[in-house]
N, C-alpha and C positions, 0 to 999 in steps of 0.2 A: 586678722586672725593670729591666733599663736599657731606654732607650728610643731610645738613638741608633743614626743610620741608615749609622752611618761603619764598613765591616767592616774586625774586629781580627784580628790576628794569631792563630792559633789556640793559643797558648803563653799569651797576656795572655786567652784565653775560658777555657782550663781554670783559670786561675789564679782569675780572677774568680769562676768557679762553685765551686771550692774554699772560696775565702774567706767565698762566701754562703752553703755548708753549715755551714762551723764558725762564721758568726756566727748563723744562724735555731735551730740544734742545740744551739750550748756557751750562749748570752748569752737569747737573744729570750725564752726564757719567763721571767727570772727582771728583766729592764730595768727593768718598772715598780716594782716592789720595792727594789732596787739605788737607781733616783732618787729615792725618797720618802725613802730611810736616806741618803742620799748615800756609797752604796760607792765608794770605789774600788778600785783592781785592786788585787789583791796581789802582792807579790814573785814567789809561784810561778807566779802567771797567765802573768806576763813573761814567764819563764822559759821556760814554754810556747809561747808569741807566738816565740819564740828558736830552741825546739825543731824548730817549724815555716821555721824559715830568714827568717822573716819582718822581724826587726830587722834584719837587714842585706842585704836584696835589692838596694839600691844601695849598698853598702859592698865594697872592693877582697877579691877571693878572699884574698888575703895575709896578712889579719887576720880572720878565719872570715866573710865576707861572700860574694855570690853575683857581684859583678862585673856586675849585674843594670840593666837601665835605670830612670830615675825612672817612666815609663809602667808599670812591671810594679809599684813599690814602690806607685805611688798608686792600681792598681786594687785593690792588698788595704786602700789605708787607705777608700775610697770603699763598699767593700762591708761592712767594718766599722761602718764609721762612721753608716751607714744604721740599724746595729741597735741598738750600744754606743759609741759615740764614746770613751769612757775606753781602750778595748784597740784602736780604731783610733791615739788620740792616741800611743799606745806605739811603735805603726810609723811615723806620721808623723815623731815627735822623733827616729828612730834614723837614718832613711832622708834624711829633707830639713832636718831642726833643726839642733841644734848637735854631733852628731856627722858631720854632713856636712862644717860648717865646718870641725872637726877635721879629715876626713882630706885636705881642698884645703887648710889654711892651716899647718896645723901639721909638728912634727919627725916625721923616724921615729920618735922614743924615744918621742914623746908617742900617735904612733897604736900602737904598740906597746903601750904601759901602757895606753889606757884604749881603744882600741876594740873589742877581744875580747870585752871583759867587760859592752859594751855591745850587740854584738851576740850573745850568749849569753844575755841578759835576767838576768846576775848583778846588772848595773847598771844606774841612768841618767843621763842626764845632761840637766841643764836648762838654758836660755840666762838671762843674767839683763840685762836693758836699760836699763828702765823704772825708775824713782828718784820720789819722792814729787814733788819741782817740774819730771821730766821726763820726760815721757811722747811726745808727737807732736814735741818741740824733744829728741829724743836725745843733740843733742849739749851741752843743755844740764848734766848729769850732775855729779856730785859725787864719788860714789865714786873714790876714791885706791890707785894702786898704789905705791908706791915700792919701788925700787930700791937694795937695801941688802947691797952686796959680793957673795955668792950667794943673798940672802934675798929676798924680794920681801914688803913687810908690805901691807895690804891694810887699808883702812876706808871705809866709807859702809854704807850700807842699800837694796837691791833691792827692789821692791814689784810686785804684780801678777804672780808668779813660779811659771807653770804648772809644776806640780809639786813645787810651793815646798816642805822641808822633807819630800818622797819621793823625787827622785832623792840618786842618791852623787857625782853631781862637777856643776860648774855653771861654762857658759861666761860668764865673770865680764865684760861689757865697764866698761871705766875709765880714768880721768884719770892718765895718765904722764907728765905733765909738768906748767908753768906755762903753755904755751902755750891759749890762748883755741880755743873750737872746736873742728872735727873733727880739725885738726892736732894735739892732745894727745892722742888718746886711743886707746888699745890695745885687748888681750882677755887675761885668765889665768883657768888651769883653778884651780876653787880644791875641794879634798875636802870632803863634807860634814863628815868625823868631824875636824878639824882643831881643834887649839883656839881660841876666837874665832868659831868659826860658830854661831848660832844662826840661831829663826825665827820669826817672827810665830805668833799665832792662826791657823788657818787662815779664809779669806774664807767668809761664807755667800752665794753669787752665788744672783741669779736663775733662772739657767743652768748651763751644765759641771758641773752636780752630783755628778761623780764624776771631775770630775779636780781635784784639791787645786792650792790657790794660794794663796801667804802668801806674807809679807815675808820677806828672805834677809837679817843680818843683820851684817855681818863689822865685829869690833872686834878691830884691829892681827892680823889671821890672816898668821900667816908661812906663806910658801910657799917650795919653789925656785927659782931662775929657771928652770926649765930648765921649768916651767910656763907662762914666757909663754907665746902663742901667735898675737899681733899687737903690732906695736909703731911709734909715730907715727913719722914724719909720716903715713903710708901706709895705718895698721892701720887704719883705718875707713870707709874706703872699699874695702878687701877683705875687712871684716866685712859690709859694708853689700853690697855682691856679693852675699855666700852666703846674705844674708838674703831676697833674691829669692826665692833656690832654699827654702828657710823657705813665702817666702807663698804658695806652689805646693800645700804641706800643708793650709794654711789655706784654700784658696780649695778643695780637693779635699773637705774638712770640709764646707763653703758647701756644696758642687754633689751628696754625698750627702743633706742635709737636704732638699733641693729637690727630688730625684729619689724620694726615700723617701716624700715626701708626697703627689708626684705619682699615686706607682705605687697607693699606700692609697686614694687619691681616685677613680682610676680603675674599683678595683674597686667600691667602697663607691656611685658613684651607679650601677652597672648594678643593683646588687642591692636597694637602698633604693628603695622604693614610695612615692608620695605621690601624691593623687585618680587611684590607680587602675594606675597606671604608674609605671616607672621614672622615677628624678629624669633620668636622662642624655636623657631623652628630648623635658626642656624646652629650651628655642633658648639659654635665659640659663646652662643648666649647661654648653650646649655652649663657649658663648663663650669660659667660664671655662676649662672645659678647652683648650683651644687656648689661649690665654693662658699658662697655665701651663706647656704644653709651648714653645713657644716661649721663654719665658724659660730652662728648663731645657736647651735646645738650644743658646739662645746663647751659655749661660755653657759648658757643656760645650767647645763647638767654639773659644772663646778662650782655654778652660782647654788642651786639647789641643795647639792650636797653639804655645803658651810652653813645655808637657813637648816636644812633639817638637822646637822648638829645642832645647831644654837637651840634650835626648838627643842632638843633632846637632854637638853642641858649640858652637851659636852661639845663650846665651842671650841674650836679650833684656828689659829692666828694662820697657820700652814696652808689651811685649805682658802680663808677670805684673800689673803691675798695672793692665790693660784686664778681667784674667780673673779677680785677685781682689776688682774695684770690683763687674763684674759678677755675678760669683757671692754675693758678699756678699747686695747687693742684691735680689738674684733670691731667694736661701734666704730673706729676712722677706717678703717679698711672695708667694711660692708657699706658704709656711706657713700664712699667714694666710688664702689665699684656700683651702685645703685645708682648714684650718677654720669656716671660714665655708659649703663645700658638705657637711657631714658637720654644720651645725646645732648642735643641741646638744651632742651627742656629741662635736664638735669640740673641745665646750672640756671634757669629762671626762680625767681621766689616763689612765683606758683604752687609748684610741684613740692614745695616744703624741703626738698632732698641736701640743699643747699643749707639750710638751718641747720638741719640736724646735724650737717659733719661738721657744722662749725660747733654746736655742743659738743660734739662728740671728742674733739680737743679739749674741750674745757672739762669736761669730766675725767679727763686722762690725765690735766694739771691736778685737778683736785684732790684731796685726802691721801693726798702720798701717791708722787708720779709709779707709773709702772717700772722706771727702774730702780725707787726705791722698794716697790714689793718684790723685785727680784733680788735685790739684797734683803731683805727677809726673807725670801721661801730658799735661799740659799743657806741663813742662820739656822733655819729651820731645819732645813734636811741635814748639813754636819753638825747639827747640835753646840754652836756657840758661836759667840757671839761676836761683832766686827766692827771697831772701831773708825771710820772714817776719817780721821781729826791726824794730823801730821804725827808721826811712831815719836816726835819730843816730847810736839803737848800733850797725847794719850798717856804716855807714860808722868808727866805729870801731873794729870787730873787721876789717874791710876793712884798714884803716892797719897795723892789727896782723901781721895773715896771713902 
């Protein structure tokens, strides 16, 4: 169950029990299995996820999407994602990832060619950021696009790339010029089957066991121009925008682990006995439970508030990343106290309690650690902005700018 006390629209309640049918029905008996092999989805799964209108519930009717609110996209990723997070991540990436970016940054020709096919789960497409010396310094990046008559040739190496080497097109961000900083650097769609693209090993994570992530690997991959899709001075700061709408996904991942463990914990001390009585019945399982919900309340209700701006059309960078520091946070610490009131069993694969806190790290590495949202929501509240990089080099990329 969800647990919150905020009444929904009765459109986002069917939609919700919809999605809890076909994730406890098509995914829940077979999870434990699937994480021990590390499955992930297959092509026709998507497909399905597609069939269901699902990949494109916040994608424009005009390109087979439903014209649908982020609130409606992120209660089908939140009730997935409670069972199977690999077939929720499919709705996540279509709805708030990088084909969202696409359809606010790009050309018609370009949501024409690839959003159809992305919201039809023929395809997908992955963001790529992260670079081997830059991860939380984004803009310290390497990877190169140059600009050659109608060519665009393309080299460096992506790493850490959810979906690495399974989706079909990958929103490529990179260095367009020689200028220093965020000022050089753009985005291009680049095809998986192109020549020049390979890809890493896939990673063996702790966690996301079923969502594949490898290195993305481009040596000189010509492209067209007409695949830019962000270009400097500008492009990264209107990449860096859409990527809010991104950790909205991420933070909605956070707040189903938390809520999933919740609702397990709840059931499991009314029913487990110890000297004689239910556990719920001792004062310190109470404590916990309250605890728990409370933190799961919180994140909820700051998650909520960042969808309903967004959906109102006045996002806010302030509030996502309040919801995804907090939701992060909240999913390892409600995991962990979920397995700690379920005992031993807590820590068996069985009980699934054990999977999810180790997701629940890996969502907290993902899309900007929690302490880099709190160096944002710090920029945010004094109003300017904070250089990381040693006060010589700032001051000479500063001279530079």
């Amino acid at each position: 169950m969800t647990t919150t006390f905020e009444p929904q629209p009765t459109e986002v309640s069917e939609l919700r029990e919809i999605a809890r049918q076909v994730a406890e029905k098509r995914y829940a008996p077979y999870v434990e299995q699937w994480d021990r092999d590390r499955t992930v989805i297959t092509h026709d799964e998507r497909r399905y996820l597609g069939s269901l209108g699902w990949l494109g519930i916040a994608l424009p009717e005009k390109y087979g999407g439903a014209g649908g609110t982020f609130a409606e996209a992120l209660t089908v990723v939140e009730e997935l994602a409670k069972v199977w997070p690999p077939a929720a991540f499919q709705v996540f990436e279509a709805n708030v990832g990088p084909a969202q970016h696409l359809a606010r940054l790009g050309t018609e020709e370009q949501k024409q060619r690839f959003l159809p096919g992305v919201i039809s789960g023929d395809n997908a497409m992955a963001i790529g950021i992260s670079e081997p010396d830059a991860g939380s310094a984004a803009t310290d990046m390497v990877t190169r696009a140059e600009i050659r008559g109608d060519t665009v040739v393309v080299r460096g190496l992506k790493r850490w790339i959810s979906n690495g080497g399974d989706a079909d097109r990958y929103l490529v961000y990179c260095r367009m010029n020689d200028i220093p900083g965020a000022k050089g650097i753009g985005a291009v769609i680049v095809e998986a089957d192109r020549k020049g693209v390979s890809f890493g090993a896939r990673e063996r994570l702790m966690g996301f066991r079923g969502l594949p992530s490898a290195d993305v690997i481009l040596d000189d991959v010509e492209i067209p121009v007409e695949n830019i899709v962000a270009r400097p001075p500008d492009g990264f700061r209107d990449l860096f925008s859409m990527f809010s709408i991104e950790r909205l996904g991420n933070t909605t991942m956070s707040l189903a682990l938390g809520q999933a463990a919740l609702d397990k914990t709840i059931a499991y001390v009314q029913e487990r006995e110890q000297f004689g009585r239910p556990i719920a019945e001792f004062q310190a399982v109470q404590v916990s439970l309250a605890d728990m919900l409370l933190e799961v309340e919180s994140a909820r209700l700051l998650r909520d508030r960042a969808v309903a701006g967004l959906d109102a059309g006045n996002p806010s960078t302030l509030h996502v990343s309040l919801a995804k520091c907090a939701a992060n946070e909240m999913a390892k610490r409600v995991t962990d106290m979920a397995m700690m009131l379920h005992g031993a069993n807590g820590y068996t694969e069985e009980y699934g309690l054990e999977r999810m806190h180790r997701d629940a790290h890996g969502w907290a590495l993902a899309g900007g650690t929690p302490n880099i949202q709190r160096t944002r929501i710090a920029s945010e509240l004094l109003k300017r902005s904070f250089d990381q990089r040693p006060a010589r080099k700032a001051a000479v990329d500063h001279q530079e700018a």
